[in-house]
DRENZAVO-407163 format. One record per residue (C-alpha): residue in three letters; z, x, y. Coordinates in steps of 0.2 Angstrom, whole numbers, padded with zeros to 4 digits. Each point is the difference from the previous one (the first is absolute). Layout:
N
{resn=Ala | z=Z | x=X | y=Y}
...
END
This chain:
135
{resn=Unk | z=-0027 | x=-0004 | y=0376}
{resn=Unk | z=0016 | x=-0001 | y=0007}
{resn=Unk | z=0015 | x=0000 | y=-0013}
{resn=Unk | z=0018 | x=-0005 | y=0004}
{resn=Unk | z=0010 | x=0012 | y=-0009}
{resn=Unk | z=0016 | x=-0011 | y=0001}
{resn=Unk | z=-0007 | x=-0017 | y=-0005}
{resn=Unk | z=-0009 | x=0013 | y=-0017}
{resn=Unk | z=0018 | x=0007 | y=-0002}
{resn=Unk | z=0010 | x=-0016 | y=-0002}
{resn=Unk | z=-0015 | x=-0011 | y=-0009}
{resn=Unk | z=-0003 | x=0015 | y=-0013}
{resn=Unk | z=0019 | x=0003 | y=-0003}
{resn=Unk | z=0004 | x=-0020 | y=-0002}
{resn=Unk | z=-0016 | x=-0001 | y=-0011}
{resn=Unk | z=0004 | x=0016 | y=-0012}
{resn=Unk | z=0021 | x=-0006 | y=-0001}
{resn=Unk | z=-0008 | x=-0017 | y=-0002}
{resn=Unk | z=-0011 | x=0007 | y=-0017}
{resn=Unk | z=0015 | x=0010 | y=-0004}
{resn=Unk | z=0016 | x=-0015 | y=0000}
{resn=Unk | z=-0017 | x=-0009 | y=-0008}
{resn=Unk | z=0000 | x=0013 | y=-0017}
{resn=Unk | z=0021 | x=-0001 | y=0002}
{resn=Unk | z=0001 | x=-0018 | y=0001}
{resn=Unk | z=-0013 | x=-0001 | y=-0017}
{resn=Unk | z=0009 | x=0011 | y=-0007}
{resn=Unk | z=0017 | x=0005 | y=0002}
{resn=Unk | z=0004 | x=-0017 | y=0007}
{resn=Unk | z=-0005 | x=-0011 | y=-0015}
{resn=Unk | z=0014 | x=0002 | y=-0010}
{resn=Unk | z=0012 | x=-0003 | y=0013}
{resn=Unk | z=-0004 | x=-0013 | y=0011}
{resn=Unk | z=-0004 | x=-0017 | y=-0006}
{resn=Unk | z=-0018 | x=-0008 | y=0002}
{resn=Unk | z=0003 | x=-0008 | y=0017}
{resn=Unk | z=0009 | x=0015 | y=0006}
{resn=Unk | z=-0015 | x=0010 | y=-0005}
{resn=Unk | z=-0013 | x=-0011 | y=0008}
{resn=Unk | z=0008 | x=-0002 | y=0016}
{resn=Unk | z=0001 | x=0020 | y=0002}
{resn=Unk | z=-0019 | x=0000 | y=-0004}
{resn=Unk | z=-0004 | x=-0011 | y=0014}
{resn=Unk | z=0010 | x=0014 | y=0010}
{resn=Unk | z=-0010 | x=0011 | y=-0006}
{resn=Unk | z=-0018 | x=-0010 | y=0001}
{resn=Unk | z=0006 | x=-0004 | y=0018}
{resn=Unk | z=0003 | x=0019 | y=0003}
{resn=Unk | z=-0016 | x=0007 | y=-0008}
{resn=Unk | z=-0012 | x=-0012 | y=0011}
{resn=Unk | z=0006 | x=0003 | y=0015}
{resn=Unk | z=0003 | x=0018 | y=-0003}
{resn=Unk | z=-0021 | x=-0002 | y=-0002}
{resn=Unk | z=-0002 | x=-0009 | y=0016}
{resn=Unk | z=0011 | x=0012 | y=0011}
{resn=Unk | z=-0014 | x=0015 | y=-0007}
{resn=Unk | z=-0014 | x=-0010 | y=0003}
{resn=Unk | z=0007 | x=-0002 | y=0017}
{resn=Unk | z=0002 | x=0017 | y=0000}
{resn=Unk | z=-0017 | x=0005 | y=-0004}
{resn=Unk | z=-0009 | x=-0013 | y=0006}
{resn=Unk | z=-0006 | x=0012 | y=0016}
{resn=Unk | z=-0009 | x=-0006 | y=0015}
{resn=Unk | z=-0010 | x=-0013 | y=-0008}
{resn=Unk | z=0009 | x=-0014 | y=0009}
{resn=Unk | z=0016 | x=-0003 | y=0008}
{resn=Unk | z=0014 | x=-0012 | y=-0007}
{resn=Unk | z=0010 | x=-0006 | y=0013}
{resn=Unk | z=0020 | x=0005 | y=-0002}
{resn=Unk | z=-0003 | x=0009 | y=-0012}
{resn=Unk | z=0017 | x=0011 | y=0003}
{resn=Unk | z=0011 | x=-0018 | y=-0002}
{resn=Unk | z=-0013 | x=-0004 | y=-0014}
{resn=Unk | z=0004 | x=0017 | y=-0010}
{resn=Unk | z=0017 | x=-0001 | y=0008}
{resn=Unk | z=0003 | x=-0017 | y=-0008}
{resn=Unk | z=-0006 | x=0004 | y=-0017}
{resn=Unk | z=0011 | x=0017 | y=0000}
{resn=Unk | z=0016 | x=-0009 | y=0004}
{resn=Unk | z=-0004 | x=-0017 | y=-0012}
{resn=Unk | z=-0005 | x=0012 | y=-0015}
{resn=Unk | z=0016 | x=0009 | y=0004}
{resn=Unk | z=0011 | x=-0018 | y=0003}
{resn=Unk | z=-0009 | x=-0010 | y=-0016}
{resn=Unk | z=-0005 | x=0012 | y=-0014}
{resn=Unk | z=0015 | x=0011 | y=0002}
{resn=Unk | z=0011 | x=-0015 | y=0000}
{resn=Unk | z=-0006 | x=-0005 | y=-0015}
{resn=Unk | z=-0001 | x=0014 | y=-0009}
{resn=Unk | z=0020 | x=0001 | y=0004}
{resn=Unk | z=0004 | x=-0017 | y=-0002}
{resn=Unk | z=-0005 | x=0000 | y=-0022}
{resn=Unk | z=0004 | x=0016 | y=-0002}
{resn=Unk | z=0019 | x=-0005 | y=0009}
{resn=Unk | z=0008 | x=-0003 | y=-0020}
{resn=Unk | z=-0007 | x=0016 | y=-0005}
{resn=Unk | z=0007 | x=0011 | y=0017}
{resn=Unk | z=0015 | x=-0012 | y=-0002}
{resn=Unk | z=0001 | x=-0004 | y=0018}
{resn=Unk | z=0001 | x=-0015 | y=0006}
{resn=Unk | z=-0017 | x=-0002 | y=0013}
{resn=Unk | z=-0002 | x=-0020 | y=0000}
{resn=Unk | z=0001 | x=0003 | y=0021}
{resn=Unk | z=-0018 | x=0006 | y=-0002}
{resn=Unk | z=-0006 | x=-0016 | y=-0004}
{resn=Unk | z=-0003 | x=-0005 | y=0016}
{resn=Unk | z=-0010 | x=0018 | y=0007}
{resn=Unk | z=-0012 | x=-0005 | y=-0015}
{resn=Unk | z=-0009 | x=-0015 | y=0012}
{resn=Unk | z=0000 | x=0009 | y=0016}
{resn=Unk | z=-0009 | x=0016 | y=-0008}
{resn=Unk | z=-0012 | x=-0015 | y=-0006}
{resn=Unk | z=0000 | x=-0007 | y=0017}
{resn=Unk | z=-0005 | x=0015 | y=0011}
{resn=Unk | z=-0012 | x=0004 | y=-0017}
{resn=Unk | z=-0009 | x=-0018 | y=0004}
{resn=Unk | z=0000 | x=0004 | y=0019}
{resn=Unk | z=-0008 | x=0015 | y=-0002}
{resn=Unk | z=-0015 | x=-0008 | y=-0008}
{resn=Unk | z=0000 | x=-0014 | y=0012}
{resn=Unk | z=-0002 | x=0014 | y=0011}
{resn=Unk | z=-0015 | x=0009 | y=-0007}
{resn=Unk | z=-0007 | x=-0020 | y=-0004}
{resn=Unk | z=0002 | x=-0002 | y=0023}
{resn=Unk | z=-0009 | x=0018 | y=-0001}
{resn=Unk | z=-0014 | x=-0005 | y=-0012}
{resn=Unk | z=-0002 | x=-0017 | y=0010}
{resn=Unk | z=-0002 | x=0010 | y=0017}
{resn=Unk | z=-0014 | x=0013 | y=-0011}
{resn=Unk | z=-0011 | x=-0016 | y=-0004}
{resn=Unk | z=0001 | x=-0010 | y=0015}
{resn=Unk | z=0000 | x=0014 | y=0013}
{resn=Unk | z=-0014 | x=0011 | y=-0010}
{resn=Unk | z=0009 | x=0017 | y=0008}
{resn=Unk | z=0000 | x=0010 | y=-0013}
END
């Protein structure tokens, strides 16, 4: 079995921060933020945690079939991780850092975006598995 060391070292680390901002956010982020501020940075953090998963299953996934683009697929969940969750995550705790952020608005969507490609990506890639039977 063939593991991709960088694909296992970018999923695990957005997976473990993910869990980590997770315990923060439960905890230390309660009191300060108000409910809607507080559920928004948990969709960051959902976001974050899943496709932290998906990049290590990619990464240990081996030789048991090939998924088409998967450098732009892991390439496109790495950057719309970075681009949607991060934003988020800056964008309600803006108040608390005092720092006016509201230009991040707009990087929430397209770290979305390129999240969304990415799967239509791996949906082409599945397509082409079941039709063309090579795997």
């Amino acid at each position: 079995m063939k593991t991709k060391p960088f694909h296992l070292l970018f999923g695990s680390f957005f997976a473990m921060t993910a869990v980590i901002l997770g315990a923060f956010g439960a905890h230390m982020l309660k009191e300060i933020l108000s409910p809607e501020q507080l559920q928004s940075f948990e969709t960051g953090v959902r976001y974050q945690l899943f496709h932290g998963i998906v990049l290590v299953m990619i990464a240990l996934k081996g030789h048991s079939f090939h998924l088409p683009n998967e450098k732009t697929i892991t390439t496109l969940f790495g950057v719309g991780i970075i681009l949607f969750s991060i934003s988020i995550y800056f964008l309600n705790l803006q108040e608390v850092l005092d720092l006016n952020l509201r230009w991040l608005g707009p990087i929430t969507p397209i770290g979305g975006t390129l999240i969304i490609i990415a799967w239509f990506l791996i949906f082409l890639g599945a397509i082409q598995l079941v039709f063309n039977k090579k795997h």
